[in-house]
MIKESE-501073 format. One line per 4 residues: for each residue x, y, z of C-alpha. Coordinates in Angstrom, 2 decimals, padded with zeros to 5 digits. Example, Ala and Ser with C-alpha at 12.3 -4.5 7.8 and 13.67 -1.06 7.14 Angstrom:
# residues 2
012.30 -004.50 007.80  013.67 -001.06 007.14
//
This chain:
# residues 580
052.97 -002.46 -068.69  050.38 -003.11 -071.52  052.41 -004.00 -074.17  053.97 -006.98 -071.40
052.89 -010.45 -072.14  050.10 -011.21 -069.74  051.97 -013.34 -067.43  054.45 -010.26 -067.02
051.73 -008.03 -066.48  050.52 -010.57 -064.24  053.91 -010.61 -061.72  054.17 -006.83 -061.89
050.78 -006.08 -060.38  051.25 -008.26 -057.93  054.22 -006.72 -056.63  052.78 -003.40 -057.01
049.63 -004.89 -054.70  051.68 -007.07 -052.07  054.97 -005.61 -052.26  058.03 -008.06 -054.10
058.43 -010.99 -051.97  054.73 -012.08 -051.48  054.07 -010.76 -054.68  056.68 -012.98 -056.12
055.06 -016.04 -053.97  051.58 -014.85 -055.43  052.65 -015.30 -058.69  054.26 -018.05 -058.66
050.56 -019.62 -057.54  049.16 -018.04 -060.16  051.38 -019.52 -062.87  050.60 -022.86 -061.70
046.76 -022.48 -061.78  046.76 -020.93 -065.48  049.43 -023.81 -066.44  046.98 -026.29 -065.49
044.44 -024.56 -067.46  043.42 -025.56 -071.25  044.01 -022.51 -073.57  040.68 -021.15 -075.58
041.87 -019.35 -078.73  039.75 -016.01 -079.81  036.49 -017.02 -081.48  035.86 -013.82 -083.97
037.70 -013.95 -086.99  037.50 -010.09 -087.61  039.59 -009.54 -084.31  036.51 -007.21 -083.38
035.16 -007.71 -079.33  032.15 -006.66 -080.65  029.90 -005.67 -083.17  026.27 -004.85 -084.58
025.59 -008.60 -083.91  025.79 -008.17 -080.44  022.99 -007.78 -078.28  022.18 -008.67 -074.49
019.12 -010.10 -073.12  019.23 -009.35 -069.14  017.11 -011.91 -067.08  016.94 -013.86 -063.87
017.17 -017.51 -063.95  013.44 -018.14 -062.98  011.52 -014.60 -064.90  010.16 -017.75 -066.93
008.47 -020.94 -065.36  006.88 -024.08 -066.99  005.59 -027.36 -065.64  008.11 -030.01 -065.54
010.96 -027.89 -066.47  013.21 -026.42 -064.51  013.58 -022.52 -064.62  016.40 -022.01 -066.90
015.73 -025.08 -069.27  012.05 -023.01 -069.73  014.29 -019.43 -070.18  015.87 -021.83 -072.81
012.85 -022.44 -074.84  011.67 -019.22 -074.78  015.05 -017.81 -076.55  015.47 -020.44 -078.59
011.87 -019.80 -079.76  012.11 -015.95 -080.17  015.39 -014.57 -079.80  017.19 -016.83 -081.88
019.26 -014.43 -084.16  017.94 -011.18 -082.51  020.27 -011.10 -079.47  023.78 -012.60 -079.53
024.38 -013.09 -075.42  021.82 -013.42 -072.28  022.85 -012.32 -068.51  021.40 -014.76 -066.76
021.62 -012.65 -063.34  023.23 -014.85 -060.56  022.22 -018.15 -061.01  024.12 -019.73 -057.57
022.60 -020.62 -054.37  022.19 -017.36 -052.04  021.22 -016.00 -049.15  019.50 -012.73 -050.01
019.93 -009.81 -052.35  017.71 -012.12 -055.18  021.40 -013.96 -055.91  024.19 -011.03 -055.25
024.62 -012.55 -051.76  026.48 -015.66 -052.74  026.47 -019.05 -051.05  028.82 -021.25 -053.38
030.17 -019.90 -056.57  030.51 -022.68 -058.40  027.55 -024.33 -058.09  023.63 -023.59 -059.73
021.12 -022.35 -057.35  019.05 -026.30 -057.58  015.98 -024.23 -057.41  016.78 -023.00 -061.18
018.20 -025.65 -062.31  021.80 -027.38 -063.15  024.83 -026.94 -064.97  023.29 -028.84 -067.65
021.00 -026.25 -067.94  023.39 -023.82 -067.97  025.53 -025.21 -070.70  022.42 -026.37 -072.75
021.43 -022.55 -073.23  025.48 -021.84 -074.22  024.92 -024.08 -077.21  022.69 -021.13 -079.14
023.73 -018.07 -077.38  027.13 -016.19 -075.57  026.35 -016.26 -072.12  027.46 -013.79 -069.53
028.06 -014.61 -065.54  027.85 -012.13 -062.71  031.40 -012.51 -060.87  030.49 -010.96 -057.57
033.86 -010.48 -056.38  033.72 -007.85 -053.80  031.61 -009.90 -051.20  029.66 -013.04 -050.55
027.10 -014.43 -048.03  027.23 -014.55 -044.34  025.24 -018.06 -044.60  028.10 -019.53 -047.00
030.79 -021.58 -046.24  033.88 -018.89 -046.28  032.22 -016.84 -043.48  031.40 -019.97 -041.73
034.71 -020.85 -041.77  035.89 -017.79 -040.78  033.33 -017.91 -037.39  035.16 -020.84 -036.38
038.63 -019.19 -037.02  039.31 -022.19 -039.68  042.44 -021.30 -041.64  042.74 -019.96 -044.31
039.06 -018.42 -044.02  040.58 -016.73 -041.33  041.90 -014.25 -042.98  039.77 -014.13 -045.85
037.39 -010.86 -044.31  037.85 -007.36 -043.38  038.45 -007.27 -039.75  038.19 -003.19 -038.67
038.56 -001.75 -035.54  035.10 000.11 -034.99  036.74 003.72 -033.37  038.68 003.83 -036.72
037.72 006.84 -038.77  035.37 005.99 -041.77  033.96 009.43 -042.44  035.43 009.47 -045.95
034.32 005.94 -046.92  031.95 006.31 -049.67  028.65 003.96 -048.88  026.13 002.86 -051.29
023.77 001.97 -048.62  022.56 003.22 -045.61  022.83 -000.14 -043.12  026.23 -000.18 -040.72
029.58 -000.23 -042.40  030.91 -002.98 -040.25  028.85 -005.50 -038.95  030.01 -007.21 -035.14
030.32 -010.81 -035.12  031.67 -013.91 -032.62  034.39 -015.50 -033.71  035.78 -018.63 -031.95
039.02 -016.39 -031.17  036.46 -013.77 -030.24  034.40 -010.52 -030.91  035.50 -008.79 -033.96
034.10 -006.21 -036.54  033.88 -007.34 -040.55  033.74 -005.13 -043.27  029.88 -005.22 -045.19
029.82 -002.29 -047.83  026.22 -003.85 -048.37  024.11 -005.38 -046.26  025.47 -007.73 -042.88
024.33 -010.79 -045.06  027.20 -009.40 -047.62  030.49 -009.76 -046.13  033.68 -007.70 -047.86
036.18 -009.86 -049.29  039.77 -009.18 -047.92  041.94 -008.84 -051.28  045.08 -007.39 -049.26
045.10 -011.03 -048.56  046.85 -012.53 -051.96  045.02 -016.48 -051.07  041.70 -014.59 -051.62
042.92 -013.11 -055.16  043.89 -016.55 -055.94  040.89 -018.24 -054.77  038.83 -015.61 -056.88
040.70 -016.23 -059.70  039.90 -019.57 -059.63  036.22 -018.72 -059.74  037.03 -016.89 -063.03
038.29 -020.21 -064.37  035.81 -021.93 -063.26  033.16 -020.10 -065.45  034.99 -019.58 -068.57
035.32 -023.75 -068.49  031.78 -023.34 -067.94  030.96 -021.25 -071.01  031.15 -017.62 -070.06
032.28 -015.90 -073.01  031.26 -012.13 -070.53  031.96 -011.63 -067.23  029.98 -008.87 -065.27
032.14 -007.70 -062.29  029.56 -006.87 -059.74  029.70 -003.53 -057.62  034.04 -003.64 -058.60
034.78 -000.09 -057.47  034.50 -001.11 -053.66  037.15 -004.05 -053.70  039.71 -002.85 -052.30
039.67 -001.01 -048.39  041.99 001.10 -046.55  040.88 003.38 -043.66  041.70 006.78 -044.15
040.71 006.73 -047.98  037.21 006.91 -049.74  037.59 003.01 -050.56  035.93 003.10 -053.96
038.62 003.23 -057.44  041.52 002.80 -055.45  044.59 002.28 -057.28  045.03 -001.16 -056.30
040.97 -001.87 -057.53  042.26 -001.24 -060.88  045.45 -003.33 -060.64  043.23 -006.13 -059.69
040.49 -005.36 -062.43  043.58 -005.32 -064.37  044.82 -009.07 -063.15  041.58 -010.48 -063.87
041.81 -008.98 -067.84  045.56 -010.39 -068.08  044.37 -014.00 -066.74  041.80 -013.64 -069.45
044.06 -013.07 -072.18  046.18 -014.98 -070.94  043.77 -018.18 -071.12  040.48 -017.15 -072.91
041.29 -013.98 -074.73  037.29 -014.14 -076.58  036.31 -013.66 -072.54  035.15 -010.28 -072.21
034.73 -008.03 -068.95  032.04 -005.73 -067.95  032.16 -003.43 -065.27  028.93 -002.72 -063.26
030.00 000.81 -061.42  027.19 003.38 -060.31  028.49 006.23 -060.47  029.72 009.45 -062.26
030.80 008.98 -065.91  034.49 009.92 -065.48  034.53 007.39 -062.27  032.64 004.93 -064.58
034.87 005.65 -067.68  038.13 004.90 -065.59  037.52 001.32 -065.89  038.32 001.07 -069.74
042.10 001.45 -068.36  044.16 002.87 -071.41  041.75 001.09 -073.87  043.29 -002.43 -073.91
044.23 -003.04 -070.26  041.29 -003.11 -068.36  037.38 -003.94 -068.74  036.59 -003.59 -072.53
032.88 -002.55 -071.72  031.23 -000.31 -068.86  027.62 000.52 -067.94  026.03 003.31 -069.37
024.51 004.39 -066.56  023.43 008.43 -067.14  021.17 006.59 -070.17  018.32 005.48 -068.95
017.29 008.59 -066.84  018.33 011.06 -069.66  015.95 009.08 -072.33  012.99 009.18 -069.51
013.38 013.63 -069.25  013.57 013.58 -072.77  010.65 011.41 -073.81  008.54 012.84 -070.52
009.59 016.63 -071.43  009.31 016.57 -074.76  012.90 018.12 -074.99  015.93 015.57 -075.81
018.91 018.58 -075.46  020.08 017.31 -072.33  020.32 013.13 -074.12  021.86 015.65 -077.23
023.90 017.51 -074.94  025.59 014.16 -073.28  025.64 012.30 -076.11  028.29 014.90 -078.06
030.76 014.43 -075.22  030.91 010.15 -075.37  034.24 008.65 -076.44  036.28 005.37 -075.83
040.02 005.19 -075.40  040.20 002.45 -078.27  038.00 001.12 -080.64  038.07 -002.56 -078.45
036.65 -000.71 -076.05  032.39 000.48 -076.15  029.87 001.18 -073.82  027.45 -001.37 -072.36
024.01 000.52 -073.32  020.95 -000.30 -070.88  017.55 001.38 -070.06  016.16 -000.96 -067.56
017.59 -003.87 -065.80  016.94 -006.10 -062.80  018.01 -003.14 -060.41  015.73 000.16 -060.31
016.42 003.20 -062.71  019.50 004.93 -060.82  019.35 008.60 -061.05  023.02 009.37 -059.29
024.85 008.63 -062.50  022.52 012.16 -064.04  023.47 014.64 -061.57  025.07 017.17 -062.89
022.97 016.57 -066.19  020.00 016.81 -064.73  019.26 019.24 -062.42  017.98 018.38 -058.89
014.05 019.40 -059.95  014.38 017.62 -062.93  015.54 014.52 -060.83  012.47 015.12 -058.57
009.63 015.31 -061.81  010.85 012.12 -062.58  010.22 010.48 -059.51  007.37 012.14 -058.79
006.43 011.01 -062.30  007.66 007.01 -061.31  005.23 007.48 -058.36  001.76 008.79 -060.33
002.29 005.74 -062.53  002.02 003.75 -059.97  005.81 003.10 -059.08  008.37 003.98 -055.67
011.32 006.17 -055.27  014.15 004.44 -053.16  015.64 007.91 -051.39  019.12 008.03 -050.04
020.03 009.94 -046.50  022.31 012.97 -047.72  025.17 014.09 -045.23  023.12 017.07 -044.24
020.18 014.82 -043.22  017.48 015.73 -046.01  016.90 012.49 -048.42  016.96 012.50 -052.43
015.79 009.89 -055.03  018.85 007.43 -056.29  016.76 004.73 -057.79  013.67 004.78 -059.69
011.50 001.12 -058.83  008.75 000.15 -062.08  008.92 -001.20 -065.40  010.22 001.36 -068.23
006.89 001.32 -069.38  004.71 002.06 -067.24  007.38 005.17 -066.46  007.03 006.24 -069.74
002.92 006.15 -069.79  000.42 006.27 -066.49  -001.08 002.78 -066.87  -003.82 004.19 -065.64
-004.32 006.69 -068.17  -007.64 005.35 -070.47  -007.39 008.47 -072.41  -004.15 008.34 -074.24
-003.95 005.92 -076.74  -002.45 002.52 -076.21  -000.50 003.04 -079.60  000.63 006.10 -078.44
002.01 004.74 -075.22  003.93 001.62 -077.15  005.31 004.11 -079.93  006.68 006.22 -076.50
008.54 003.00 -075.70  010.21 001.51 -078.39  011.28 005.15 -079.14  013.07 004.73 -075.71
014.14 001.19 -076.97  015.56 002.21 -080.76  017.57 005.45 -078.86  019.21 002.88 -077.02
020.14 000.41 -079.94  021.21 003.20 -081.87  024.02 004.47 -079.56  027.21 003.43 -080.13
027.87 000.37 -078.00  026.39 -003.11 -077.04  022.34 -003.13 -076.24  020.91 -004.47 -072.87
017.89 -005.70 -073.22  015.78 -006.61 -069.58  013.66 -009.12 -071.00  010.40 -007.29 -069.46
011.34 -004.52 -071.91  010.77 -006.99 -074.70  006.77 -007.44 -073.72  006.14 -004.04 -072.52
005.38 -005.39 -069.05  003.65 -003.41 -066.37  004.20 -002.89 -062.77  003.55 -006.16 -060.80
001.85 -004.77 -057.86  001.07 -007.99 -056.52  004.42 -009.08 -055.88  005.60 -006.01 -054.54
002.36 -006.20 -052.14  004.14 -009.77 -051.15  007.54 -008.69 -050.56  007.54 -004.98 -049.64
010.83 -004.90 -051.74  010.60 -001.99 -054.22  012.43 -003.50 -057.02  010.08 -006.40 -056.85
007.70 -003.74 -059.31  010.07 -005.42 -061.73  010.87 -008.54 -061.15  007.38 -010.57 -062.19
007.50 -014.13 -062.67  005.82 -015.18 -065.94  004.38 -018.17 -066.63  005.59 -019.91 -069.86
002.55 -020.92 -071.61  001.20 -017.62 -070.79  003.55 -015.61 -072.17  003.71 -017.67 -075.19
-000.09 -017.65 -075.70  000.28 -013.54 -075.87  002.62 -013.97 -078.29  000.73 -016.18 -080.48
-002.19 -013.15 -080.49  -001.60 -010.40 -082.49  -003.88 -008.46 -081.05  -002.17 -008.44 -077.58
-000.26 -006.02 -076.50  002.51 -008.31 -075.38  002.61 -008.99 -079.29  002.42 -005.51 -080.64
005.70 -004.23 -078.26  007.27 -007.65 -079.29  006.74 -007.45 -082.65  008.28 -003.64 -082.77
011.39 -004.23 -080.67  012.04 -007.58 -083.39  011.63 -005.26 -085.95  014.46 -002.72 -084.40
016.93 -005.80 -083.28  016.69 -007.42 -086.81  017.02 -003.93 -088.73  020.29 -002.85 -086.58
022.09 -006.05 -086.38  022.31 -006.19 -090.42  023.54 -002.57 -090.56  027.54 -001.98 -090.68
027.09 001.56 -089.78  025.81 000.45 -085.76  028.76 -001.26 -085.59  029.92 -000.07 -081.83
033.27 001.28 -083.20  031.68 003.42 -086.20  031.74 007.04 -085.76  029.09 009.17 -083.55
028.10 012.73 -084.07  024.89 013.88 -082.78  023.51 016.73 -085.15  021.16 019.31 -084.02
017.95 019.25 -085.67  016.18 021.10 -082.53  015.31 019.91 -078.91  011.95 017.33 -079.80
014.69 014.95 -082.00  017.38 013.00 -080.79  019.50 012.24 -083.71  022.63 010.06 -084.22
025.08 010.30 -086.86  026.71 006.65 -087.35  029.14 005.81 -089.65  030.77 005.60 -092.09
031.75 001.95 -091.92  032.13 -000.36 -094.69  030.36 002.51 -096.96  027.53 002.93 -094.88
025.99 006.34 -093.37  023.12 006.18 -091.06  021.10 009.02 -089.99  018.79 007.69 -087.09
015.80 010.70 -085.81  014.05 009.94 -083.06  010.81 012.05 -082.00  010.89 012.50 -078.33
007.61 014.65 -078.52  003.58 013.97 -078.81  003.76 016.16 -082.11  004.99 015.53 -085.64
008.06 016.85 -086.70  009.12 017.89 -090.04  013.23 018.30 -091.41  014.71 019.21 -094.17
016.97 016.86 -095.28  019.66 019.00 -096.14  020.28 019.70 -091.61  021.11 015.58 -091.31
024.18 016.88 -092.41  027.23 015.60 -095.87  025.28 013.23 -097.67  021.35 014.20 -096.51
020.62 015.92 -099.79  021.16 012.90 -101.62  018.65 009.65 -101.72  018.06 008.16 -098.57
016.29 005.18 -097.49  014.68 004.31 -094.07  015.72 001.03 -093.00  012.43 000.33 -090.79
009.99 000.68 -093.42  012.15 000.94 -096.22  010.79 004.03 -098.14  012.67 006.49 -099.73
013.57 010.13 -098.68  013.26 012.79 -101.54  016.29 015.03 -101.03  014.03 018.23 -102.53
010.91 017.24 -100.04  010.98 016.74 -096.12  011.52 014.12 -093.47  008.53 013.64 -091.49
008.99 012.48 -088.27  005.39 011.27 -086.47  004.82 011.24 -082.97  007.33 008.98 -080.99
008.46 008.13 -084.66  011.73 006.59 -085.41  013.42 007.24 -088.78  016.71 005.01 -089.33
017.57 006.48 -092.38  020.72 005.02 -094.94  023.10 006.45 -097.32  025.75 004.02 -099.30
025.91 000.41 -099.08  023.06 -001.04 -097.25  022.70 -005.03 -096.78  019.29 -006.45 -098.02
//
């Protein structure tokens, strides 16, 4: 079916989903909402998706507020004033009116939360930057007009939600969540059950119903004319529902994944999509389809807890271990890298890497620093950590600690940081990352919501009056991670489709073999321990007995000497072609 012309692809899945006749009717809907839809040709000239360019700032609409500005117009100026050529795309997480879940409970999709701002706004940041939308596609709020309509028994809202009998069998349905699986409501034709994978605010979305397909799709049109140029599918695994199954990567999930990918080549082929599924790699990895089919970037979930043993333990064969067994069906297709995010640390993903102690130092570790655990109810009634709630900094160093060197706790981090934008793939920055920021007890005090550790409002001219001080630490972990995003975006080697090995040079380095690609090697050490490390050049493997030159600082490596590695040290080290 992938080597069909979109709008063929396009008919046949929807066969396959609603069987020929309605499927033919679908389609024939379809057609006439991509007709009436202006075509936007590919926007990179090399044909590539991606490449060392690319980096992604990951923010909420309002993390930065300014007198007389609205939220995102101030999230403007601060990117335009600092991230300008660094990153390539920012998330702004959802940005529409809601209900709860800090946006994923959506009121309207097409419209800006007023509180942040306006599709001016919006469009105003799109003039610097790529910009990439949440499409929450598997649900939407209880407070918003759909569900409304669906309370009064208003057609077609009717049958837009997930009516379930409640004696029906859902002991196989895999939940993310502990609240009820279906939620009892009154309906003007009377009490029924709906389908809410995620909270009773977050009602399913019925896509056995073709009008809701088509109604979604529209909301995918509706933000490329807008300026997406990514699209994040939400929580995609759990779209489509049948009693009797596990609900989550159903066949007919994929055809729909699928749909969405054809209507973007179809109209906006530079549109990218991103799939946001937590869970087990080969789950996760599922969603790259046969490598030019389906999403052409997935969350790298297992990262983030893998870097934290390492860097915490001292011992990076685990991060090694994983790292050797990382491949993509194509080379359109890479992996979205990401250490911290809007959501907590999820553990889940590292199961099976990590063993269940190992799980349990680390959030016992999240806790002394002053963090939470969120714990999820296993079927045999004990609980076990699946999210991890602070800042990746204060993980990585006790905040409270006076007796280990600030230096020593920043070098910890951007070690974390330059792992991560060393993998092959796309960088996801959280823009707390970028200042180092600590927990914000005080707004967890206010809420009682754990994530809330991470989520801290800052104040414009504060933040940029940290910036302006070299001295602060705000500054120092600013002016390190600039130094990392400026070095890898000029290299040809971190391009996301150049070749990965991951030599062994012993458990306190993680190393990554990149290359080559237009003549470039690069040999990138990172020190995951508190001591210095010392190779000989000659284990980096063909070429490290010749010159090299480390990119960061730009010295030279003698080829008869050895690489010293300091504490927490990075070493991006080039052979061939390097750009000035």
């Amino acid at each position: 079916m992938a080597s069909a012309a979109p709008r063929a692809r396009m008919q046949q899945r929807l066969r396959f989903l609603y069987g020929e006749e309605t499927g033919e009717a679908a389609f024939a809907d379809l057609a006439r909402l991509l007709d009436a839809v202006p075509r936007r040709a590919r926007s990179s000239a090399s044909g590539d998706t991606f490449d060392q360019t690319d980096a992604l700032l990951i923010t909420y609409g309002d993390t930065f507020l300014a007198e007389g500005a609205t939220p995102l117009a101030a999230l403007r100026a601060f990117a335009e004033r600092h991230l300008d050529g660094l990153v390539s795309t920012i998330h702004i997480l959802p940005f529409f009116p809601y209900s709860s879940d800090y946006g994923f409970s959506v009121i309207d999709y097409e419209q800006v939360n007023p509180e942040l701002g306006s599709w001016a706004d919006v469009e105003a940041l799109g003039q610097r930057f790529e910009l990439m939308f949440d499409f929450v596609a598997n649900h939407c709020s209880a407070e918003g007009p759909w569900f409304q309509a669906f309370l009064r028994s208003e057609a077609p809202y009717d049958g837009y939600f997930i009516v379930t009998d409640p004696a029906a069998d859902q002991r196989g349905v895999t939940r993310p969540r502990t609240s009820p699986l279906l939620t009892p409501v009154q309906t003007a034709s009377g009490p029924v059950s709906v389908w809410t994978t995620f909270s009773a605010d977050q009602v399913d979305l019925n896509y056995a119903n073709p009008a809701v397909l088509l109604r979604m799709v529209q909301v995918v049109l509706e933000y490329v004319r807008r300026g997406a140029t990514m699209l994040r599918l939400d929580a995609i695994g759990y779209l489509w529902k049948e009693i009797g199954t596990s609900c989550i990567h159903l066949p007919q999930t994929h055809e729909i994944v699928k749909l969405f990918r054809d209507v973007l080549d179809d109209v906006a082929p530079d549109v990218a999509i991103v799939t946001e599924t937590n869970v087990p790699h080969a789950d996760n990895i599922s969603y790259f389809g046969s490598g030019s089919d389906e999403a052409q970037m997935v969350y790298q979930f297992p990262l983030a807890p893998l870097v934290l043993h390492s860097l915490l333990t001292g011992d990076a064969g685990k991060l090694s271990g994983w790292a050797r067994t990382l491949e993509t069906p194509s080379d359109r297709t890479t992996f979205f890298n990401f250490e911290a995010s809007h959501d907590g640390i999820g553990v889940v993903p590292a199961r099976g890497i990590l063993t269940d102690e190992e799980v349990q130092v680390l959030a016992d570790t999240v806790v002394a620093h002053g963090g939470q655990v969120s714990y999820k109810t296993n079927p045999d009634g004990s609980e076990s950590p699946y999210e991890l709630n602070a800042t990746l900094f204060d993980i990585l160093s006790d905040p409270d600690d006076a007796t280990e060197p600030w230096e020593r706790k920043r070098d910890r981090f951007l070690c974390s940081q330059a792992i991560m934008l060393a993998l092959a793939g796309v960088p996801g920055i959280y823009v707390h990352s970028l200042f180092g920021s600590h927990n914000d007890q005080e707004g967890y005090t206010r809420s009682g919501w754990k994530r809330d550790l991470n989520h801290e409002r800052l104040p414009l001219a504060e933040v940029e009056r940290r910036l302006a001080d070299p001295s602060s630490e705000a500054a120092r972990v600013f002016a390190g991670y600039r130094r990392l995003l400026q070095t890898r975006r000029a290299q040809p080697a971190f391009h996301p489709a150049a070749p990965q090995t991951v030599p062994d040079l012993g458990p306190g380095l993680f190393a990554l073999r990149r290359g080559p690609r237009d003549g470039q090697t690069i040999v990138a050490v990172h020190n995951v321990t508190a001591d210095e490390v010392r190779v000989e050049p000659a284990a980096l493997g063909p070429g490290g007995s010749a010159m090299l030159r480390d990119l960061l600082d730009g010295s030279a490596v003698d080829p008869t000497g050895s690489l010293t590695v300091p504490p927490f040290g990075v070493r991006w080290l080039s052979a061939g072609a390097t750009p000035d």
